[in-house]
C-alpha positions in Angstrom: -18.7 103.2 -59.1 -17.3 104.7 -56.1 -20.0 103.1 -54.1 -19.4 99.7 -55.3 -15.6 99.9 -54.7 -16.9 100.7 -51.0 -19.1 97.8 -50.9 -16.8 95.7 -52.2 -14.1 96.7 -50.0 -15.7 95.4 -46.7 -17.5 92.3 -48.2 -13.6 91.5 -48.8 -12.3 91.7 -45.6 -15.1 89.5 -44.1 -14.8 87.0 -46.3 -11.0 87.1 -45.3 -11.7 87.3 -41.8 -14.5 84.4 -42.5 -11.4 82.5 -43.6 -8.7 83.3 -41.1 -11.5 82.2 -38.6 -12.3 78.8 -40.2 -8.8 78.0 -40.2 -8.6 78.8 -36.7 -11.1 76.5 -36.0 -9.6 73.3 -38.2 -6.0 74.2 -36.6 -7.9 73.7 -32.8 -9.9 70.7 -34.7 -6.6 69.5 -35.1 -4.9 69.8 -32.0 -7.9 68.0 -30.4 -7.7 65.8 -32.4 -3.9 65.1 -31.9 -4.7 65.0 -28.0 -7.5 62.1 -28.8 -5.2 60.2 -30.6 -2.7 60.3 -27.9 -4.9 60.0 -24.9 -6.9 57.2 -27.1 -6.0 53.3 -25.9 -3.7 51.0 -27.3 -6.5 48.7 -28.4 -8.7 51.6 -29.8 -8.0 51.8 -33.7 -8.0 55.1 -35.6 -11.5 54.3 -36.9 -12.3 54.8 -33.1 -13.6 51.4 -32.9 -13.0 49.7 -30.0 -11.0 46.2 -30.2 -11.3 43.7 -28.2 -8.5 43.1 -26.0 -5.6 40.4 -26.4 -5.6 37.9 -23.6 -2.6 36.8 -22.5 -1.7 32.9 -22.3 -2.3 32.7 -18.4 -5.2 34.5 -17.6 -6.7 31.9 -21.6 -9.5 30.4 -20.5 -9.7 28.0 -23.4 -10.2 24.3 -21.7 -10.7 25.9 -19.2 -13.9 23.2 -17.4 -16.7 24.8 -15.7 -17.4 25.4 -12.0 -19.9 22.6 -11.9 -17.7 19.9 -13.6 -14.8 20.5 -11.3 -14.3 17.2 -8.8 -14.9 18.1 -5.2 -11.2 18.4 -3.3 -10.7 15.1 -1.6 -11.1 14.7 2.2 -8.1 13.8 4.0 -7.2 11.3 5.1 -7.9 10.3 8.5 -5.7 8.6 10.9 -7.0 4.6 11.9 -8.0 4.1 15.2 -5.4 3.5 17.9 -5.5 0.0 19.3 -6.2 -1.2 22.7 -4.0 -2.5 25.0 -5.3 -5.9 24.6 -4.4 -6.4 21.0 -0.8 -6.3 21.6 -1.4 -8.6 24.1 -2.7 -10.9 21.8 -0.2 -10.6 19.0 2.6 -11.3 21.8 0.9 -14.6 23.1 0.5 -15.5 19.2 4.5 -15.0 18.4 5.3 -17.0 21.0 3.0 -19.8 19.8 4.2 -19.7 16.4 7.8 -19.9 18.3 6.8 -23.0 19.5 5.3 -24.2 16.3 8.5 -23.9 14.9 10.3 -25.8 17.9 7.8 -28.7 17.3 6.6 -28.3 20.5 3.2 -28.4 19.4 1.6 -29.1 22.9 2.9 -25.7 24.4 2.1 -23.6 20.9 -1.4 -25.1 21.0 -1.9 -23.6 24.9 -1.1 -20.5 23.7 -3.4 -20.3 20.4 -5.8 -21.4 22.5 -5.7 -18.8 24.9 -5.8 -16.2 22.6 -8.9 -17.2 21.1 -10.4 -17.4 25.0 -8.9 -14.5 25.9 -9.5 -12.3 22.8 -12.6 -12.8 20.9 -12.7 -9.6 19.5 -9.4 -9.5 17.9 -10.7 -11.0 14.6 -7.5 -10.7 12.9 -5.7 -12.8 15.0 -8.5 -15.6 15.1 -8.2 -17.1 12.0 -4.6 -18.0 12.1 -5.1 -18.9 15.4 -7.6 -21.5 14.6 -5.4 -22.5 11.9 -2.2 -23.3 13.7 -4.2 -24.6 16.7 -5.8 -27.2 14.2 -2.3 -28.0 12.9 -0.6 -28.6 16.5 -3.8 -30.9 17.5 -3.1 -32.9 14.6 0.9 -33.4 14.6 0.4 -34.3 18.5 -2.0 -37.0 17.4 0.8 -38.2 15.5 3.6 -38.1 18.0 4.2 -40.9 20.3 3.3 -40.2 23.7 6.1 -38.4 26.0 8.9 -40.6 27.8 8.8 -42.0 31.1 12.0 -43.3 31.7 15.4 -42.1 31.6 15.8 -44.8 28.5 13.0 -43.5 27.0 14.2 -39.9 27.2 17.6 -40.2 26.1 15.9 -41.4 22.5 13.5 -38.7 22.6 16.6 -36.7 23.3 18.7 -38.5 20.2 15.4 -38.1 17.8 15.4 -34.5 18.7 19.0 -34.1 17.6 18.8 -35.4 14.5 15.7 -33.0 14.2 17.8 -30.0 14.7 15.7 -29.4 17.8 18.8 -28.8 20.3 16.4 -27.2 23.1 13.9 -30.1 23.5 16.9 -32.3 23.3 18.3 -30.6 26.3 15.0 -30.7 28.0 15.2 -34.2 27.6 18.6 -35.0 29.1 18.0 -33.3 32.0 15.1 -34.8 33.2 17.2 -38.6 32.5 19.8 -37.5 34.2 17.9 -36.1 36.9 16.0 -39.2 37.3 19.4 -41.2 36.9 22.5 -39.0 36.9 24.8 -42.4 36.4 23.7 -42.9 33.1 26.5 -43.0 31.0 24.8 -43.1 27.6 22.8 -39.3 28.8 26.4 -38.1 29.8 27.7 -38.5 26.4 24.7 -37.3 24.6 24.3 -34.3 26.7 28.3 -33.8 25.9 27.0 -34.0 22.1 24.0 -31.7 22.6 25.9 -28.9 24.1 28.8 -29.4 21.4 26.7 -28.5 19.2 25.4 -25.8 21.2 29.1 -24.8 21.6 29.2 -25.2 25.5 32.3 -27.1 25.0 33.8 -26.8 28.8 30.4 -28.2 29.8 30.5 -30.9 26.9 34.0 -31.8 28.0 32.9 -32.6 31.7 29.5 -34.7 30.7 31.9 -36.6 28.4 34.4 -37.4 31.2 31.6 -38.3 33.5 30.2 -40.6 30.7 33.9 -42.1 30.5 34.1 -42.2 33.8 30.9 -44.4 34.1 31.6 -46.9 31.2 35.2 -46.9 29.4 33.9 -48.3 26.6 32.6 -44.5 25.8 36.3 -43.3 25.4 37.1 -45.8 22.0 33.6 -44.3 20.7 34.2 -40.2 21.4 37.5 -41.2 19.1 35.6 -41.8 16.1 32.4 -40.0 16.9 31.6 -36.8 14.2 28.9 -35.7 16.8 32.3 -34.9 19.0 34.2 -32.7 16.7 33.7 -29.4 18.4 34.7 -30.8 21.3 37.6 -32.8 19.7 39.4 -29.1 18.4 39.5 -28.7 22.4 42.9 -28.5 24.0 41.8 -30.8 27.4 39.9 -33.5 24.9 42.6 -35.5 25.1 43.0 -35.2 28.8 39.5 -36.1 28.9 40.0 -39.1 26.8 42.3 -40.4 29.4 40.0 -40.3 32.1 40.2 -43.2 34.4 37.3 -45.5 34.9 35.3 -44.4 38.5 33.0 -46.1 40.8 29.8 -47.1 39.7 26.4 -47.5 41.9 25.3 -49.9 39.0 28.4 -52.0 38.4 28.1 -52.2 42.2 24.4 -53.5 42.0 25.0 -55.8 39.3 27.9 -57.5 41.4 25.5 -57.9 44.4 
């Protein structure tokens, strides 16, 4: 009995120091364990299967299209090509035909379409019109009657222009009558009209008493005439009215 005591004895104490070993080993199991868990990623469950990780909204990639459907980036845009001297010389002689055009002085506007398409073939924009307004000024000077000879003839181109709103032609006129016959009383008083309305009116003033001056019987028409109103607000215009009748070179003729 004394040898089983004995034998019994030590068998206990290794099973107790079997024990206090495996409980070692599960309390450093543990602490492992613990240090897994803490070093283990936010997107790692406890299973230790790996989750796939949450995409944030900017980096989605949903409708998203691919590479290869993407448009190219577009080229830009280049600059147009500078033009040569001779186009603005073009477009200035054009202006000043369409000027004309609307002067009705369709002879001088015609010259000038014309020499753009002479000069500048290769200004294509400009042709058309060109050819267009040159058409139109050939066919309106068709129409008009040919230009005045005498000084007659030019003081009713000169009246016709007037009445046409055209005050520079009608100038143009006068001035050739009067040069051709400066003691004509009827250009006097319509160049004293045309620069009224041009609002000359100390130049108006002076053809008016020169037309007075050459025929009295102009002084009981410039009384009533509306043509003569700018003049008439005029301080002198009744100083002018009162102009005494002068010499004439064709009263003198007639006489002889």
């Amino acid at each position: 009995m004394a040898k089983q005591r004995r034998s019994t004895k030590p068998a206990a104490k290794k099973a107790r120091s079997v024990k206090r070993v495996g409980k070692r080993k599960v309390a450093g199991a543990a602490k492992r364990l613990v240090k897994a868990v803490a070093r283990r990623p936010a997107n790692v469950k406890k299973t230790g299967t790996p989750v796939a990780p949450r995409r944030s909204p900017a980096r989605s990639t949903r409708g998203t299209p691919n590479k290869s459907s993407v448009a190219p980036p577009l080229a830009p845009a280049q600059a147009p090509p500078a033009r040569k001297p001779g186009f603005y010389e073009a477009v200035a002689i054009y202006e000043r035909g369409v000027q004309a055009l609307q002067r009705h002085d369709f002879k001088t506007a015609a010259d000038f379409f014309r020499t753009v398409l002479e000069r500048y073939p290769e200004e294509r924009e400009l042709l058309e019109r060109a050819r267009l307004y040159l058409r139109v000024c050939e066919r309106e000077t068709e129409r008009q009657p040919p230009p005045p000879k005498t000084p007659a003839e030019r003081v009713y181109a000169a009246t016709v222009a007037l009445n046409s709103g055209d005050h520079s032609g009608a100038l143009d006129h006068l001035k050739s009558a009067l040069s051709d016959d400066p003691e004509s009383d009827h250009a006097h008083y319509i160049m004293a009209v045309a620069l009224g309305m041009r609002g000359r009116v100390d130049e108006g003033l002076n053809h008016l008493r020169n037309a007075i001056a050459l025929n009295p019987d102009n002084r009981g028409l410039a009384r009533q005439d509306p043509d003569l109103d700018r003049l008439r607000d005029h301080a002198t215009f009744r100083t002018v009215l009162d102009t005494p009748a002068g010499p004439s070179r064709r009263r003198a003729r007639a006489r002889r």
